[in-house]
N, C-alpha and C positions, 0 to 999 in steps of 0.2 A: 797138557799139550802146550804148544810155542808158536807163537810169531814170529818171521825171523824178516828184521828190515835190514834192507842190503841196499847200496847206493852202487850205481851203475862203474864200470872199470876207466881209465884214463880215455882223454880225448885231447887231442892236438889243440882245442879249442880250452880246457885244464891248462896245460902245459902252458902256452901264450896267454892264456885271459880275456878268451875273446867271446862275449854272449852268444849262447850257442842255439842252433838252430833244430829242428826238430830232425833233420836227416843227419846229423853231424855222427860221423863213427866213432868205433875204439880205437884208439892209437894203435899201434904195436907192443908199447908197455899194457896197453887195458884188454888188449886179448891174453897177453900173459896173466894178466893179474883175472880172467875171468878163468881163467885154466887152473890156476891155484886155488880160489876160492872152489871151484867145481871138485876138487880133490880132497880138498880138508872138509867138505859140508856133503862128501859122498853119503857119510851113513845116515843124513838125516831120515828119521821116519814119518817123510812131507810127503803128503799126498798132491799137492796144486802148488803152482807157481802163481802168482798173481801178479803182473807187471805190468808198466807203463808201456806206452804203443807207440813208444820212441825209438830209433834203432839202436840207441848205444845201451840203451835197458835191455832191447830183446839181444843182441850181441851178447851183451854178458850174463844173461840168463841162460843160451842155450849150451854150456856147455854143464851144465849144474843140470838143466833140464836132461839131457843126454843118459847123465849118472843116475838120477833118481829114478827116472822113466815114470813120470807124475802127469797129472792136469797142469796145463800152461793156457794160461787165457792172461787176455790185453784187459786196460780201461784205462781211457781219458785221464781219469781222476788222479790218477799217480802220474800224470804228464809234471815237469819240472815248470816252476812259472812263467809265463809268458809276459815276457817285457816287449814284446811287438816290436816298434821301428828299432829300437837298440841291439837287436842281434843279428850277430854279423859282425858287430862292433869291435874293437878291443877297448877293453877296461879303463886303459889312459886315454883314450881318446876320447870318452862320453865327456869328462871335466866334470862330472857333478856325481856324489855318491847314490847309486840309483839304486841301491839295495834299502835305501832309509827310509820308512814306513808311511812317510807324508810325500814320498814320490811316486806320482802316477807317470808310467811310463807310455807314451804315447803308442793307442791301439792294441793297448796290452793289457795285465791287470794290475790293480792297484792292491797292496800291501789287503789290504781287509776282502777284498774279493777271492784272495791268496787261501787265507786264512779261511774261510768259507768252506770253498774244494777241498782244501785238505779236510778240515769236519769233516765233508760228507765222503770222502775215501776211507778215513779212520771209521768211520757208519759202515761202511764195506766191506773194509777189511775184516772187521770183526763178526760182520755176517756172514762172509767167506768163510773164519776160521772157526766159527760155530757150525757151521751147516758140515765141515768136515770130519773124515775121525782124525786125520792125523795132522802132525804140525803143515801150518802153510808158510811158505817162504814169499816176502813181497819185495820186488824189483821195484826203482824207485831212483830218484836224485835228490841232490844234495841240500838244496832249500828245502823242500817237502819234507825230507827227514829231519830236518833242524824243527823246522814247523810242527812235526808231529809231536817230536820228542819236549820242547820248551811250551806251545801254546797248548797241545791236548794231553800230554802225562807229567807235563809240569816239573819236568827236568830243569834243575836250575841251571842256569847261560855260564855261570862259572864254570862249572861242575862240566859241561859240556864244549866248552873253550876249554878245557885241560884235556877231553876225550879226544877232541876234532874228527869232523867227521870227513875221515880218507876214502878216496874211490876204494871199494866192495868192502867198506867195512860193515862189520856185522853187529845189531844191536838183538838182545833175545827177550823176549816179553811175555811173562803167562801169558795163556789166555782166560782164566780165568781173574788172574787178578794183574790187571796193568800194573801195580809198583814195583813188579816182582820182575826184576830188569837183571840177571846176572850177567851180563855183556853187553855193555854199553861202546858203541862206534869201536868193535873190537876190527882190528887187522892183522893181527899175529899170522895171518896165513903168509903174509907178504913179507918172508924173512929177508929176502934176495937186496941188498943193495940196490938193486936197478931201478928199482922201483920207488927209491927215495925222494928222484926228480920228479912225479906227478903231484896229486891232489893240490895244484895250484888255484886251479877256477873253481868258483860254487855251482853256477852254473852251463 
């Protein structure tokens, strides 16, 4: 059986680079790009969707959700990190690199607090996808999957700076044995030209 980590579809706050907030939607490129991914990941044999209880996660989960006709439950834990006063912002405006591990961003979390959550969602996840029969699919954004894949299965940051992780790209994971990754930040579903112009913001 499989994990399958998906990062949420384009948002107008991608596109511009602007830290995004927890109601922030799909663009019009991230509802197409969640209709594609819904279509190429129709045959999965997933029982549960597990997502973050952000809208632009559950946006691009329900139309995947639709096809499978699975369990869909939210949790905290896969929320995208919270830089607190800085969203809202756009990226050239902060002046300081606020993704860099010694920055605590005001009323938000700090890089090791980051790191923390994710643990204990990858503790989750995999009690999720133990407790099920069939593959579980986790909805999810772009720092948290970076986090997952480099600090808890130990993907090297080359190796994954060549993959890049594009809105709804798809990574695939035993579950019985974590190194067993044959889809790493895959998007091949998103053949379309049009979709060339997003995965600009991480978060």
């Amino acid at each position: 059986m499989w994990i399958y980590l998906i990062r949420h579809g384009e948002t107008d706050g991608n596109r511009n680079r602007i830290v995004q907030t927890p109601d922030t939607p799909l663009s019009k490129i991230g509802l197409l790009q969640a209709e594609y991914l819904a279509k190429a990941y129709a045959h999965l044999p997933a029982t549960h969707i597990l997502c973050s209880d952000y809208a632009r996660t559950k946006a691009t989960a329900a139309p995947l959700h639709k096809r499978l006709n699975c369990e869909l439950s939210y949790t905290e834990l896969l929320r995208e990190r919270n830089f607190g006063d800085l969203r809202g912002q756009a990226y050239d405006e902060i002046g300081h690199d606020f993704f860099a591990q010694d920055y605590n961003p005001p009323n938000g979390e700090s890089y090791s607090q980051f790191v923390g959550r994710v643990r204990r969602a990858w503790r989750h996840v995999v009690n999720q996808a133990n407790s099920k029969d069939g593959d579980l699919v986790v909805m999810t954004h772009g720092l948290v999957l970076r986090c997952l894949l480099t600090e808890i299965l130990s993907i090297a940051p080359a190796k994954l700076e060549h993959s890049d992780i594009k809105n709804t790209c798809v990574t695939k994971i035993s579950r019985s044995d974590p190194s067993d990754i044959p889809l790493l930040c895959n998007a091949n579903h998103l053949a379309d030209e049009a979709f060339s112009a997003g995965n600009q913001g991480a978060v």
